[in-house]
N, C-alpha and C positions, 0 to 999 in steps of 0.2 A: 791077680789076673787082670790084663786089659783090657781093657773094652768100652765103649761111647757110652752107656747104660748103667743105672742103678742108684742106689742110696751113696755110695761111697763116693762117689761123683758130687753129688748132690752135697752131701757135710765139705767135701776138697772145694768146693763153690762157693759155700757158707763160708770157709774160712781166709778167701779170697776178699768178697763183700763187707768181713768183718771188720779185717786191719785197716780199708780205706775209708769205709763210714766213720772208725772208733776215731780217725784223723782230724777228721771235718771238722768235730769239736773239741777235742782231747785238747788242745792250747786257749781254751777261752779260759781257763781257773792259772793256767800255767803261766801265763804269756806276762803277769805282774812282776813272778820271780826270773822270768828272762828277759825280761827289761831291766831290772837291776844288776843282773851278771852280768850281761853285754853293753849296757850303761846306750840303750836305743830310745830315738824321738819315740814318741808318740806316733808319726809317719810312718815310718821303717817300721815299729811293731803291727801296727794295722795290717802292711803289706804281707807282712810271717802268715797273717791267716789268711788273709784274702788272696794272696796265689796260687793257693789249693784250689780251693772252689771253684777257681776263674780258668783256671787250665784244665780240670776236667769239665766243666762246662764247654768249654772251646773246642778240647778235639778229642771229646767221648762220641762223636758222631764219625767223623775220618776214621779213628783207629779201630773202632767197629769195623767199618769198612775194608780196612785193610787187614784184620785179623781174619775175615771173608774169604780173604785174596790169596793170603799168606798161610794161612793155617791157623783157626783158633785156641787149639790146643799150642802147638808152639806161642803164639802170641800170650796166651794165659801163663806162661813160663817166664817169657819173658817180662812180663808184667813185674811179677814176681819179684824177680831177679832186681829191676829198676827201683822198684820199688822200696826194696829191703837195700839196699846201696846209697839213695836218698836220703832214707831215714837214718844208719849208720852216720852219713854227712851229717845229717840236722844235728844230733848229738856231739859232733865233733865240733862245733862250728864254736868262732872264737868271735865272730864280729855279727853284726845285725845283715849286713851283705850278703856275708858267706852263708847265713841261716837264708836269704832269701832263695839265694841259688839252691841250694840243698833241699828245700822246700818244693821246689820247680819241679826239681829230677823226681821227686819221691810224687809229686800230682801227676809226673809224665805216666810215670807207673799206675798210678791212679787210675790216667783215664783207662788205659790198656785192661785192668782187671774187672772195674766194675762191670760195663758191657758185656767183656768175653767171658765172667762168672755168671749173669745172668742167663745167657745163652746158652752156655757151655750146660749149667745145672737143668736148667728147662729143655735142653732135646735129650737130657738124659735118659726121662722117663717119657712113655707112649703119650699120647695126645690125650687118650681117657684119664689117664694118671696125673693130669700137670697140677691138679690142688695142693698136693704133698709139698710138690717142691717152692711153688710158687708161696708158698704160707711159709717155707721154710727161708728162702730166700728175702721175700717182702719183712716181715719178724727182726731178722738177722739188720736186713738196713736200719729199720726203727730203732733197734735195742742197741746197735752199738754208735748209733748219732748220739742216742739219749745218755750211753754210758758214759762217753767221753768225757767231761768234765769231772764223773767219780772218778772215774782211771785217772785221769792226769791229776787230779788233787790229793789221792793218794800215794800216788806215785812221785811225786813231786814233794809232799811234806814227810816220807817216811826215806826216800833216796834225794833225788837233785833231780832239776828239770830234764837231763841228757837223757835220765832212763825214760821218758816219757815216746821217746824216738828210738833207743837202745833195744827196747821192749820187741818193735817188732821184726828186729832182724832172725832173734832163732823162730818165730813165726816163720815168715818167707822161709827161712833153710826146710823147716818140717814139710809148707805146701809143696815147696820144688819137690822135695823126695818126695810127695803123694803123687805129686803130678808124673813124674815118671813111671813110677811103680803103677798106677791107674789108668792114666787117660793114654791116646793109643797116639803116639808120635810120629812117629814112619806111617809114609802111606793114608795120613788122613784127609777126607773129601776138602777142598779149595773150590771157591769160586772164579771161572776162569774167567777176565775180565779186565777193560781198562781202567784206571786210576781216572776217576772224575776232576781234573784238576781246577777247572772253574767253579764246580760244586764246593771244593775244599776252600775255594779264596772266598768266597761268598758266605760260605758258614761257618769262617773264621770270622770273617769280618760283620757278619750279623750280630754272633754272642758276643764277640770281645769288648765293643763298644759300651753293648748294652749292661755287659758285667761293670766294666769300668765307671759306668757315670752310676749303678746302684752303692759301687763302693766309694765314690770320690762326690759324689750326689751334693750332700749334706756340707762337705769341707768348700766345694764352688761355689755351691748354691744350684739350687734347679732350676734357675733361668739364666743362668751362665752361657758365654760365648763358648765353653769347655762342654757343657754340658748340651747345650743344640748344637753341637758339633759331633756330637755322638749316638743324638736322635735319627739326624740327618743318614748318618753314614749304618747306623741302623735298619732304617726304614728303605734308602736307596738298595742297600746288602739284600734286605729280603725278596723284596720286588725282584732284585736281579738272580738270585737264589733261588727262589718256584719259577721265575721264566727257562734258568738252565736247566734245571731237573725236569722238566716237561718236555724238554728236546733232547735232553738227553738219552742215550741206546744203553749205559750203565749209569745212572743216574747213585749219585753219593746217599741220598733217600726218597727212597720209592714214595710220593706225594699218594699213593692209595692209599696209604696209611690210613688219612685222615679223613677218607671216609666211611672209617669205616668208626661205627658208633660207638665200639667199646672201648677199642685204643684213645678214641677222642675224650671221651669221657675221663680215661684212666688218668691219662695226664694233666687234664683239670684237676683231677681231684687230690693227686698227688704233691702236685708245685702247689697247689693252697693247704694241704694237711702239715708240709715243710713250712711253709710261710709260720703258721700259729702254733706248731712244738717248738719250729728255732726260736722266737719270739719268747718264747717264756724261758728255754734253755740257754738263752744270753743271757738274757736280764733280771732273772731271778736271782741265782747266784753273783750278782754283782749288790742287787739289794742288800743280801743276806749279808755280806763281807763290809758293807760300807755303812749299815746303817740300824742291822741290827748285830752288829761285830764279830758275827761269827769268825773263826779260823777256814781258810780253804775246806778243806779236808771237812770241817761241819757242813760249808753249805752244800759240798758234790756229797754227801751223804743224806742231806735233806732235798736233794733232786733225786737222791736214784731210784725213790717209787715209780717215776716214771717208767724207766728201763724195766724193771722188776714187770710189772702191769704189761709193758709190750711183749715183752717174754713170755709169760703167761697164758695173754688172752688171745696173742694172733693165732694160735693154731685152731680154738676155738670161734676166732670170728671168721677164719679160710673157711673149716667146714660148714660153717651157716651159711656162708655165702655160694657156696656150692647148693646146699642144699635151697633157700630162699631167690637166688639170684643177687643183684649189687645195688640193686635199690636200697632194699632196707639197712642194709649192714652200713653204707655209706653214709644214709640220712641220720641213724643211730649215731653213729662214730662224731661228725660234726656237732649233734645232739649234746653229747657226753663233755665233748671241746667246748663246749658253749658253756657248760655249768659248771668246768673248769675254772674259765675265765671269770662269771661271776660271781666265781669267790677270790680271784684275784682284786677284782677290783674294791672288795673288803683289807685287799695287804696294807699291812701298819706296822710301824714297828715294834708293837706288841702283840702280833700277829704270834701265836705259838707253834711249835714244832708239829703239834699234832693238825693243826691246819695247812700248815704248809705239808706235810704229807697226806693227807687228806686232795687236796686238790692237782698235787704232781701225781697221784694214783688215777687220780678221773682225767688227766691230759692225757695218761698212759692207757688206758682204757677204753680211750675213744679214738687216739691215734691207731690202737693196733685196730680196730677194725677198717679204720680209713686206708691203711697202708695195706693193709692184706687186700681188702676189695680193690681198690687202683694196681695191686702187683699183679694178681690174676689175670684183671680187664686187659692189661697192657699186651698181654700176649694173644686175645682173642682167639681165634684158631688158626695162626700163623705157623710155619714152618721154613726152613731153611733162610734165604736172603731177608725174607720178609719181616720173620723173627729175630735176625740181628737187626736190622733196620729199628725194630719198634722199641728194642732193649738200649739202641743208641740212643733214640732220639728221648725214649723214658728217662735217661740216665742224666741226658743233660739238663731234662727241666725239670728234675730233680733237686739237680745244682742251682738250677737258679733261682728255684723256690728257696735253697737257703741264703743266697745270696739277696735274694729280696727281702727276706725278713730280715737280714740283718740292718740293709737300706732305710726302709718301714722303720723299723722296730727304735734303731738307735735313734734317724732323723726324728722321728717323734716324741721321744722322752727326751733329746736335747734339746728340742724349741721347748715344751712343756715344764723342764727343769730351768731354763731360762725367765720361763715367764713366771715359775714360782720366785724366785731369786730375787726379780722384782718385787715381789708383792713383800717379800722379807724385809727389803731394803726401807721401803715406802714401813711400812712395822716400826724400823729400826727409830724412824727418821721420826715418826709421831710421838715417840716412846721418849726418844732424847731430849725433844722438845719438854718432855712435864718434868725433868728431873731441874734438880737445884744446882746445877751448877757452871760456873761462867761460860760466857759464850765462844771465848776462846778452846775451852777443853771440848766443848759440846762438836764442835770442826773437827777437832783431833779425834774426838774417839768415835765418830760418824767417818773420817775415812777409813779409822782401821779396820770400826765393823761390816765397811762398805768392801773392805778389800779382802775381810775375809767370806763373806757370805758368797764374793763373784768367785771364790779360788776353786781350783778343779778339784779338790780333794775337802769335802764336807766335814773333816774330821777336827780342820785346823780351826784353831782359836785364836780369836783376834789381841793383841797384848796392847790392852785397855789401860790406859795411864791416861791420868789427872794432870798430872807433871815432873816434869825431868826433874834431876837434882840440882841441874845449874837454872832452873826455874825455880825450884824451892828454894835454893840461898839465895838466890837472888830476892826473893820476895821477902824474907828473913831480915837481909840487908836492909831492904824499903824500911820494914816496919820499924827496926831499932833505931835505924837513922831518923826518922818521924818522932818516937817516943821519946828519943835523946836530945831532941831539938827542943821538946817543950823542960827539959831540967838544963837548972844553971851550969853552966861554960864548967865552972871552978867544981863540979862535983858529977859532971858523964861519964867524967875517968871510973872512978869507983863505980857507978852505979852501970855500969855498961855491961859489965858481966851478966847481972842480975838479968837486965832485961833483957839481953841477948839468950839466955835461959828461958824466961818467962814469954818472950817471942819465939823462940823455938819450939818449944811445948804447945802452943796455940796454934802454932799452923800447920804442927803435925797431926795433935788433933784435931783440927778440921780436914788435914787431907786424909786422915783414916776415915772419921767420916763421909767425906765425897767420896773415898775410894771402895767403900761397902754400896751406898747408892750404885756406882758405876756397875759393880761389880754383880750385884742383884739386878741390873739391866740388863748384864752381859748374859746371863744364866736364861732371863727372860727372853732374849734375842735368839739365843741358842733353842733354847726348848723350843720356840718356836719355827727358826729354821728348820728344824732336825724333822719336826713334826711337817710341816709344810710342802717341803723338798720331798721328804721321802714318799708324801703321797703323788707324787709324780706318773710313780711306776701303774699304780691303785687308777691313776685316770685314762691313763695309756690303755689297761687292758679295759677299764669300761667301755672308753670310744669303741674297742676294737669289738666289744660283745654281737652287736648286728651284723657285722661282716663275718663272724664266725656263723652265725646261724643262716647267713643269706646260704653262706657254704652247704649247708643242709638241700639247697635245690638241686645240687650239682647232679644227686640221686636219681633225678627225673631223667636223667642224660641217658642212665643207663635199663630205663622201664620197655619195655618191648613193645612191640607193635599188636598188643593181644587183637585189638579191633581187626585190621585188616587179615590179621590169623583166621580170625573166626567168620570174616567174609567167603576167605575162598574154602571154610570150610564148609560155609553153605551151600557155594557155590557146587562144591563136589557132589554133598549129596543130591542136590536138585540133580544132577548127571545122571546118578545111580538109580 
């Protein structure tokens, strides 16, 4: 039966919310094996993930707007539809290009669902009612951000990377057939209204920017002619973006928004709880894969405590939160993120399975109460325009919280993994120095050590020689020629063999000799990079410890005004 109302609504939302989050990250474990299919830079793969994020960030706010204008039910259809076509392409796609375009259509879709799933799920049920959905809804984003990387490492080691994108077309075919059978088509309430079109060029041009120099940040540099070029046209976009919407008679997003305390709050708390789940959900399962060798498939199994944890406890941190208010559950939740991290920054490579689960359980654990308390806040006690408005603008700096961490995150362990690299190198260099052998070899096996310790891929080993073979005979040559010179003329003939044998044998045995030396340096060089490097990841998230617990203030955003409550309660009664 149809109708705007109820549970069924609410799960057809969830599963709208589910296939665009499980996106966000489902190609961070994948994206190694579609580089090798498609045989793509390192640029172009970057780009596979970052045009997701970046185009729902961009016009998750418009297409809100316009789903307002149009019909959100139609528009969540269509979402759908883009959506699942996208992703069809993404699996078809034969070159790193055509995966980018394919990529594009299926974020277009993107932005269109998440918004109008939010929205759509939240006026489902009465204004008293919104914890149900809002727990179910907030849950659903955390668990299938956190899944992505199990799903696509799954899905990718047990089929091929295409079903990772294959997967969610009979997805979209079931929500269309929900969406019809359920939500009310014909005849649903539209907002009548003009198209803000300098609002749409302004908060186009505010995110796109600011997306672009968080993903291109690192490869310019951040003090880049590229990158103040993008601050600039940033900062100018916003200025001119709250001056139009304040003149504005339909403004693209109602600026009340953001006075109001809870919404304000929600989004704080949101774009920072994204910031420090994506941060460990990149770069954990890259550790795991590179350096304590796990197989894909191992490490998106030793992250999915996380997912499992969000699952779990959001339904239990909504109702506390209902019950308690968004203080505690939010202070709690960063809490939890905190002690997460420092056990992160104990990561080693002999860090075991049971610690690595152990600590993606307490990021999952503290994240679901950070994400249930900000999904709630975000809706305040909004309705109609004002409720899409808050679900846009949540939606975007949602996105850019993961796009920040990803900014954050990577920029920091590549300066940090550079400066260890050094410190390897400087290792190398004192280490060659004590060994025994010529000064000549000492050059040769310092560049190779030196060119394998800078290589992108920590796994390569450097091919440590002493000396070629047209060095060894040649030096062979030296010595016989030397020892034949001191035997008489009339008898070198004969004894040349001899000693051409007896110099042979002597300089082999010495270069096995220098070549064990070498060889027990390389091991030493090695163990020590390996060890070094990989604490990389270990210093990254310590730095990051105080900024997770500053995150604990955020709580305070959302404490009430009990003082001035209890003023004018005095006040009444002195009346009475």
């Amino acid at each position: 039966m149809k109708g705007t109302g109820g549970m069924k609504v609410v799960l057809l939302m969830c599963l709208g919310i589910f296939v665009c989050m499980l996106d966000s990250t489902i190609m961070n474990i994948t994206l190694p094996a579609i580089q090798d299919s498609l045989h793509t830079s390192l640029e172009t793969s970057s780009w596979m993930l970052n045009v997701y994020t970046m185009t729902i960030a961009v016009l998750a706010i418009p297409m809100a707007r316009f789903a307002e204008m149009f019909g959100r039910n139609k528009f969540y259809i269509v979402g759908l539809f883009v959506f699942g076509l996208g992703s069809a392409l993404c699996g078809l796609a034969t070159n790193g290009d055509y995966l980018i375009a394919a990529r594009f259509i299926q974020s277009f879709g993107a932005a269109i669902l998440i918004p109008c799933s939010m929205v759509i799920g939240i006026a489902a049920m009465p204004l008293e009612k919104r914890t149900l959905p809002l727990t179910l809804l907030g849950a659903t984003q955390g668990l299938a951000t956190a899944l992505g990387p199990t799903v696509g490492g799954i899905i990718t080691e047990k089929l091929n990377w295409h079903w990772v994108f294959y997967v969610n077309v009979p997805i979209c075919l079931l929500a269309i057939g929900g969406a019809f059978l359920i939500l009310t088509i014909k005849n649903e309430s539209r907002v009548k209204s003009k198209i803000d079109w300098c609002g749409l060029l302004f908060s186009v041009t505010s995110i796109f920017p600011l997306n672009l120099v968080l993903i291109k940040g690192n490869t310019w540099g951040w003090d880049s002619t590229q990158a103040i070029g993008c601050y600039v046209i940033t900062l100018v976009s916003i200025v001119l973006f709250i001056i139009v919407e304040k003149r504005s008679k339909a403004p693209m997003v109602n600026l009340n928004l953001f006075k109001d305390r809870l919404f304000t709050g929600s989004v704080i708390t949101v774009t920072t709880g994204f910031v420090f789940l994506i941060g460990v959900m990149v770069l954990l399962p890259q550790f795991l894969t590179n350096f304590q060798h796990k197989t894909e498939l191992q490490a998106a199994l030793l992250v999915t405590p996380v997912s499992a944890a969000i699952f779990v406890f959001s339904q239990i941190a909504g109702l506390l939160t209902k019950k308690i208010g968004f203080t505690i559950p939010v202070m709690f939740g960063f809490g939890m993120m905190g002690i997460a991290y420092y056990l992160l920054h104990n990561l080693n490579i002999h860090s075991t399975s049971g610690q690595i689960i152990l600590l993606c359980s307490l990021l999952g654990f503290g994240f679901s109460f950070v994400i249930s308390s900000a999904t709630i806040a975000s809706t305040s006690s909004f309705e109609g325009e004002m409720l899409t408005a808050s679900q846009s603008v949540f939606s975007m700096l949602r996105q850019v919280g993961v796009v920040l961490a990803v900014a954050i995150f990577v920029a920091g362990l590549t300066t940090t993994i550079h400066d260890k690299k050094q410190d390897v190198v400087h290792f190398a260099a004192q280490k060659l120095e004590q060994l025994d052998v010529p000064q000549s070899a000492k050059e040769k096996i310092f560049n190779e050590t030196k060119k394998s310790i800078t290589a992108e891929k920590q796994n390569q080993k450097a091919n440590q020689t002493i000396i070629s073979k047209a060095e060894r005979q040649q030096l062979i040559n030296s010595i016989v020629e030397k020892a034949l010179s001191s035997i008489p003329e009339e008898q070198r003939a004969v004894a040349k063999e001899m000693v051409y044998k007896q110099v042979e044998k002597q300089v082999d045995e010495e270069i096995d000799h220098k070549g064990k030396i070498v060889k027990t340096y390389g091991v030493q060089v090695g163990d020590y990079a390996l060890k070094t490097i990989s604490s990389s990841f270990a210093d990254l998230y310590k730095k990051s410890i105080p900024f997770v617990l500053i995150c604990c203030l955020t709580g305070f955003i959302f404490r009430e005004k009990r003082r001035k409550n209890l003023v004018n309660a005095v006040k009444l009664q002195s009346i009475e």
